[in-house]
C-alpha positions in Angstrom: -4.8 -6.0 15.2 -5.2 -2.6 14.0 -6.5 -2.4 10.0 -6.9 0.1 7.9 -11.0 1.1 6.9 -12.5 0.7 3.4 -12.2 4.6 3.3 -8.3 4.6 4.2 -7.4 2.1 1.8 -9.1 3.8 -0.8 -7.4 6.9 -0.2 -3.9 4.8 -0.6 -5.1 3.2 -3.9 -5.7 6.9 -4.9 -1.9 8.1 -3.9 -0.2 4.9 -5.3 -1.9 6.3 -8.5 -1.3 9.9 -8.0 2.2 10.1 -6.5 5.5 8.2 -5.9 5.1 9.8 -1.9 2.2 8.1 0.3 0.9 9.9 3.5 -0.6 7.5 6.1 -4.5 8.9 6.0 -4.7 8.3 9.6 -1.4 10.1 11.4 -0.5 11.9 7.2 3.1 10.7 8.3 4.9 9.3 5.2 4.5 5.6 4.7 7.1 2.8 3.7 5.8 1.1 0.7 7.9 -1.3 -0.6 7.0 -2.7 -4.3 6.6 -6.6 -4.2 7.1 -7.9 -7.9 5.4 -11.0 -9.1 7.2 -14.3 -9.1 7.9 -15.7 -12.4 7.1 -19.7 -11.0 3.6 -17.9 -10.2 2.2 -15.9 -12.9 -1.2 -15.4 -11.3 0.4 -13.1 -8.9 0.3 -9.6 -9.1 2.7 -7.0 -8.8 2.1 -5.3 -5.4 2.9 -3.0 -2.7 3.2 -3.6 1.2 2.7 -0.5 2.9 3.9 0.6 6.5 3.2 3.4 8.8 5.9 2.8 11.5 4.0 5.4 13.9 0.4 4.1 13.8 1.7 0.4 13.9 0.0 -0.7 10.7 0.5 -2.1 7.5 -1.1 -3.7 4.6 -0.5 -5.3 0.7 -2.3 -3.3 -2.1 -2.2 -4.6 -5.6 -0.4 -2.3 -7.8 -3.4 0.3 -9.3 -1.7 -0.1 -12.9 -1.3 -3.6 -13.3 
């Protein structure tokens, strides 16, 4: 499974705060981030983001930086 390092997903936290356009830090292609909202029948869960980069294969769920 391929993951992205503590360094990487720093560098997303920093876009998501930054811009409304994320580059993948690995291949700088531009990701798919797709906002997930919290469910009202759960409120301790956050408002996130799930994150793609369709050429490197990889994805991951970042909490939203603002919330």
């Amino acid at each position: 499974m391929n993951h992205f390092s503590a360094d990487e997903i720093d560098k997303l936290k920093s876009s998501l705060l930054n811009t409304s356009q994320i580059n993948c830090p690995r291949c700088y292609k531009l990701l798919d981030h797709t906002p997930i909202p919290p469910r009202k029948d759960l409120p301790y869960v956050r408002n996130r983001f799930w994150i793609q980069c369709t050429s490197c294969d990889i994805d991951l769920v970042l909490d939203h930086p603002k919330s």
